[in-house]
C-alpha positions as CSV (number, residue, x, y, z in Angstrom):
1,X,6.2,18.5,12.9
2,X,7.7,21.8,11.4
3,X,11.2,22.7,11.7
4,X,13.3,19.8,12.3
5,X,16.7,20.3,12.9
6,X,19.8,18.9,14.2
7,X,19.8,19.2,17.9
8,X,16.3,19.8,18.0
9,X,13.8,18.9,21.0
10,X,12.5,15.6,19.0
11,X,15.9,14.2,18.8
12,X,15.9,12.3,21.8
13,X,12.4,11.2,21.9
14,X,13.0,9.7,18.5
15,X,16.6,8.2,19.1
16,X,14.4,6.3,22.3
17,X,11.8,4.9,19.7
18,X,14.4,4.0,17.2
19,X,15.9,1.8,19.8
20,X,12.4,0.4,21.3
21,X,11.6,-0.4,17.7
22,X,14.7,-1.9,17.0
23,X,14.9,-4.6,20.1
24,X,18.0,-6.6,20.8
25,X,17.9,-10.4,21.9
26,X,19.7,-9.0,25.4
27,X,19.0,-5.9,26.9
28,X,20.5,-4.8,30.3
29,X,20.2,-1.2,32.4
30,X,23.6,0.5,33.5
31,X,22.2,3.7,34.8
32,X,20.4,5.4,32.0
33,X,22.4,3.7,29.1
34,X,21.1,0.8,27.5
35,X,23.5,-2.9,27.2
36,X,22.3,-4.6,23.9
37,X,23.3,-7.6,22.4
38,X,21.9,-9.7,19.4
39,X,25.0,-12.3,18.9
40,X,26.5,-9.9,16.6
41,X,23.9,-9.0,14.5
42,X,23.3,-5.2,13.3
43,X,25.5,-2.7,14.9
44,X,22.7,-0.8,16.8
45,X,21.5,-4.1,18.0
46,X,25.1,-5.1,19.8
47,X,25.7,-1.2,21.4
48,X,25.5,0.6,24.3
49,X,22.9,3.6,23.4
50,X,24.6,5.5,26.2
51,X,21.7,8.3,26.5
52,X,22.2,10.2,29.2
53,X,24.6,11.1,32.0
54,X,27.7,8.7,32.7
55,X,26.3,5.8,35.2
56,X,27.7,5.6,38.5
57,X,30.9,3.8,39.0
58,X,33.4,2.1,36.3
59,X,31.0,1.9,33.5
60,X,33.7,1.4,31.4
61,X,34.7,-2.1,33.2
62,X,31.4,-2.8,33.1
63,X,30.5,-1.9,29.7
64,X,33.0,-4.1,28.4
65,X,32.9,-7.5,30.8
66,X,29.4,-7.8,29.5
67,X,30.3,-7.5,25.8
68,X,33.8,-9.4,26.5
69,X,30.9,-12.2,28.5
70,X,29.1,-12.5,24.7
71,X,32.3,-12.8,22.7
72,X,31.3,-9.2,21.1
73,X,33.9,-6.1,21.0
74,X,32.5,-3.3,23.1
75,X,30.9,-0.7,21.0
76,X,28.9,2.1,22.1
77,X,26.3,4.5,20.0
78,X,27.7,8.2,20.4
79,X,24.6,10.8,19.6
80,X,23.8,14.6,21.1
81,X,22.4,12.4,24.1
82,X,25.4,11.5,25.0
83,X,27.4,13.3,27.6
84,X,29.8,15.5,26.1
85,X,32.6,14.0,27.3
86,X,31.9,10.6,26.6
87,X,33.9,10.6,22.6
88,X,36.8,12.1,23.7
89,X,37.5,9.1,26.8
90,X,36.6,6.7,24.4
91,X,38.8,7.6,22.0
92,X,41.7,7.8,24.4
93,X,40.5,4.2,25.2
94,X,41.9,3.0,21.9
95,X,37.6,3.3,21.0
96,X,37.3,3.7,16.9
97,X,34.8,5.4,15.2
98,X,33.1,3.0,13.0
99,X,30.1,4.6,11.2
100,X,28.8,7.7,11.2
101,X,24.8,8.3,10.7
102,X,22.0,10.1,10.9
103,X,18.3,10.1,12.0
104,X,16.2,11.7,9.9
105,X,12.4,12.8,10.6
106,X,9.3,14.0,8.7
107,X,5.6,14.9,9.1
108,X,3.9,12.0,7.6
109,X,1.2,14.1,5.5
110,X,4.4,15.8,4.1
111,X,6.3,12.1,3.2
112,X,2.6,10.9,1.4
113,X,2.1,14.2,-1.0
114,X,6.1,14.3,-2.3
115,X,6.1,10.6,-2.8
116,X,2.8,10.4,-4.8
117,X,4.5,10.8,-7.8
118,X,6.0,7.2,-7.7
119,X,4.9,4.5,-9.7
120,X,5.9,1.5,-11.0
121,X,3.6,-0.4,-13.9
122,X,1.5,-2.6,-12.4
123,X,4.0,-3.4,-9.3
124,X,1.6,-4.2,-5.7
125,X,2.6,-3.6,-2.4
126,X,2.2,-6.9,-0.3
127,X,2.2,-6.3,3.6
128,X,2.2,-9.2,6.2
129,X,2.4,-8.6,10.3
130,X,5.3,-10.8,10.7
131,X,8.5,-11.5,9.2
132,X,6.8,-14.8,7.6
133,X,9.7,-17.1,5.7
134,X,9.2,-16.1,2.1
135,X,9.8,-12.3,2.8
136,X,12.4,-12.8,5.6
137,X,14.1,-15.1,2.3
138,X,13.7,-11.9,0.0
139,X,15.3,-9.6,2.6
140,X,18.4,-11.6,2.8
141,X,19.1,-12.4,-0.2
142,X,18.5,-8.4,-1.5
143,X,21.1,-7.4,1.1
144,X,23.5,-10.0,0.3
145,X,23.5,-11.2,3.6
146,X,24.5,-14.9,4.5
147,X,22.4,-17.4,5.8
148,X,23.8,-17.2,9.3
149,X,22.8,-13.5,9.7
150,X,18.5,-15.3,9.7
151,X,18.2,-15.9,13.3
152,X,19.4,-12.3,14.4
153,X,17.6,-11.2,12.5
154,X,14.5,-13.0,13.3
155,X,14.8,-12.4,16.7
156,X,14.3,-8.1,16.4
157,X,11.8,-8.3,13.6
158,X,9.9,-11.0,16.0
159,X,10.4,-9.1,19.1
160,X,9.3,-5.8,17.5
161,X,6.4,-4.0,19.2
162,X,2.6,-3.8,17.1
163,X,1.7,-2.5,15.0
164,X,4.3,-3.5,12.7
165,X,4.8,-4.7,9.1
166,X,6.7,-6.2,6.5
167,X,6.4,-4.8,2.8
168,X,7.4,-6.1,0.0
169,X,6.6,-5.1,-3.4
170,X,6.4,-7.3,-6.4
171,X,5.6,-6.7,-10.6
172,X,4.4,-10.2,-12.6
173,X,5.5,-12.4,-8.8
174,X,8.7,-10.8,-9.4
175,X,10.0,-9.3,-5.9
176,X,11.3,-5.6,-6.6
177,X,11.9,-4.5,-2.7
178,X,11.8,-4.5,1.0
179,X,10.8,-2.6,3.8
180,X,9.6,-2.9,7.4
181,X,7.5,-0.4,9.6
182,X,7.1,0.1,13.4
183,X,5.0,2.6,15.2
184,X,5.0,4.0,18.8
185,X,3.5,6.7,20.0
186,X,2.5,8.5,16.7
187,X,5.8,7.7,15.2
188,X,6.6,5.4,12.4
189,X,10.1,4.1,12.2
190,X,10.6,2.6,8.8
191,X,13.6,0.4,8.2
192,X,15.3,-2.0,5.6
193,X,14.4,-0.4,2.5
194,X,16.3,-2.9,0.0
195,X,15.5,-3.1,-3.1
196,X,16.7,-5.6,-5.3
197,X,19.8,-4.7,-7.2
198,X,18.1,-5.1,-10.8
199,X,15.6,-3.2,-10.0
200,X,17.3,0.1,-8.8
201,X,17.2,3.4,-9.8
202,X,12.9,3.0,-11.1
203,X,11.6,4.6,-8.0
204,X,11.2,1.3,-6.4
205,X,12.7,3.0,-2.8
206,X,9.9,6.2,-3.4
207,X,7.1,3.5,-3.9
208,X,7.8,1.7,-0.6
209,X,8.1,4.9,1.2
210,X,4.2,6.0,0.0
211,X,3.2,2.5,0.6
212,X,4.9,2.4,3.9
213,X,3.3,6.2,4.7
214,X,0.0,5.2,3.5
215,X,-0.4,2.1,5.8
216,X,1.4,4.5,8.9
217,X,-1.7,6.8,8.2
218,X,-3.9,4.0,8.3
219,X,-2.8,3.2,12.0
220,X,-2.8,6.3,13.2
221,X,0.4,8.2,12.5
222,X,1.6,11.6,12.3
223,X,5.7,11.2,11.6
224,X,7.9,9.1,10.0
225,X,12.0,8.3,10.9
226,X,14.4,6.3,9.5
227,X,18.4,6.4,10.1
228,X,20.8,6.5,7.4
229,X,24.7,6.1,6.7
230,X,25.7,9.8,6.6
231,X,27.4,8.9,3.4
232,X,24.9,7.3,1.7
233,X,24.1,10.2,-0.8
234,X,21.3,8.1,-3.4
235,X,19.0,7.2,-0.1
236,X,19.9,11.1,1.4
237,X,18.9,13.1,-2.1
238,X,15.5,10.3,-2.1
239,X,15.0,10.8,1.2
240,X,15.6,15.1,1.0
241,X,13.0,14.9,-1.8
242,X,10.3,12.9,-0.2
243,X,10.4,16.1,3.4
244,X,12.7,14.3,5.7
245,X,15.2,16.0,7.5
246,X,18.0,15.6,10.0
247,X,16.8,15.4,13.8
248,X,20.3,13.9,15.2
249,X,23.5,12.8,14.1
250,X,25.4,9.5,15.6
251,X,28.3,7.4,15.4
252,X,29.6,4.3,16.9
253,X,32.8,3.5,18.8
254,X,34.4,0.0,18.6
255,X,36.8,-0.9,20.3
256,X,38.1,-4.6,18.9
């Protein structure tokens, strides 16, 4: 677990568990790149994570009939797996660069020491193995998201392999925060840390993540990754403090 880097030697083995533990409603082979689609919801859900050397043929064509089939642009997830060529022919395809973001690792004993420190009053951490309606009801309304947005998302948080959970932490019934975990192969992938826009800036984020650590440990795991917008500087210093470091960076192309 020492010495992650950009570039290093765990970047693709985590970029292939991000995308295991974050399964799309449709998911099609072309060559070694993966064709997802979740009707539009999440970016990484509705991408081609185009690991690996170019398929055979006019992947391009192919690429974008079965996006063009689903009424969703074309989009594909550019990381260091990639093949080196693959940004540059996109671009000259009229493809846009959307996001940019990063995956970032740590050694789980590392994440549970540096976030110790957090706590909140008498908040609890409340866990439940599936994304049962009152927390999947929390989760959207903390993100803002509309009502439409549910069944997307309640396909990949159903479809996500065990062990898995769904956190939420509360302070006199009040809900403060989100978060869910995943783990595969002695990786924990932990994802939508929300916390409630009253609540920010308390440590709400640090609690999850030793919550979130604590119950990774408990099932049997030795690292930790999330992704993050590369811009996002709040959950990057948080993040940075708690031992987690860059292992890849990514962006996605659209092309709409």
């Amino acid at each position: 677990m020492n010495g992650l880097t950009v570039g290093s030697k765990l970047a693709g083995t985590i970029e292939q568990l991000a995308a295991s533990g974050w399964p799309p409603r449709e998911l099609e082979s072309l060559g070694a790149w993966k064709l997802r689609a979740n009707r539009g919801v999440t970016t990484r859900a509705n991408s081609v994570l185009a690991a690996g050397p170019f398929p055979e043929g006019d992947w391009l064509v192919e690429v974008e009939r079965f996006y063009r089939e689903r009424g969703l642009p074309p989009c594909f997830h550019v990381s260091e797996s990639s093949p080196k060529e693959l940004d540059g022919r996109l671009a000259a395809a009229g493809y846009e660069v959307s996001m940019n973001c990063l995956l970032l690792a740590a050694d789980l004993q590392v994440v549970l020491q540096q976030s110790a420190a957090y706590r909140i009053g008498e908040a609890a951490v409340n866990w439940t193995t599936q994304p049962e309606e009152p927390w999947m009801e929390e989760f959207l309304r903390m993100e803002g998201f509309p009502k439409e947005r549910r069944a997307g998302y309640l396909a990949i948080f159903t479809a996500m392999p065990e062990p898995k959970t769904f956190a939420v932490i509360a302070e006199a019934g009040e809900p403060m925060g989100v978060a869910t975990g995943v783990i595969e192969r002695g990786w924990a992938g932990i994802s939508n840390v929300v916390v409630d826009p009253r609540h920010r800036r308390k440590g709400v984020a640090g609690r999850l993540l030793h919550a979130l650590a604590s119950w990774a440990a408990a099932h049997g795991a030795e690292g930790m990754y999330l992704q993050v917008l590369a811009n996002n500087t709040p959950a990057l210093e948080l993040y940075g403090k708690l031992g987690f470091q860059a292992v890849s960076a990514y962006h996605y192309r659209v092309r709409k």
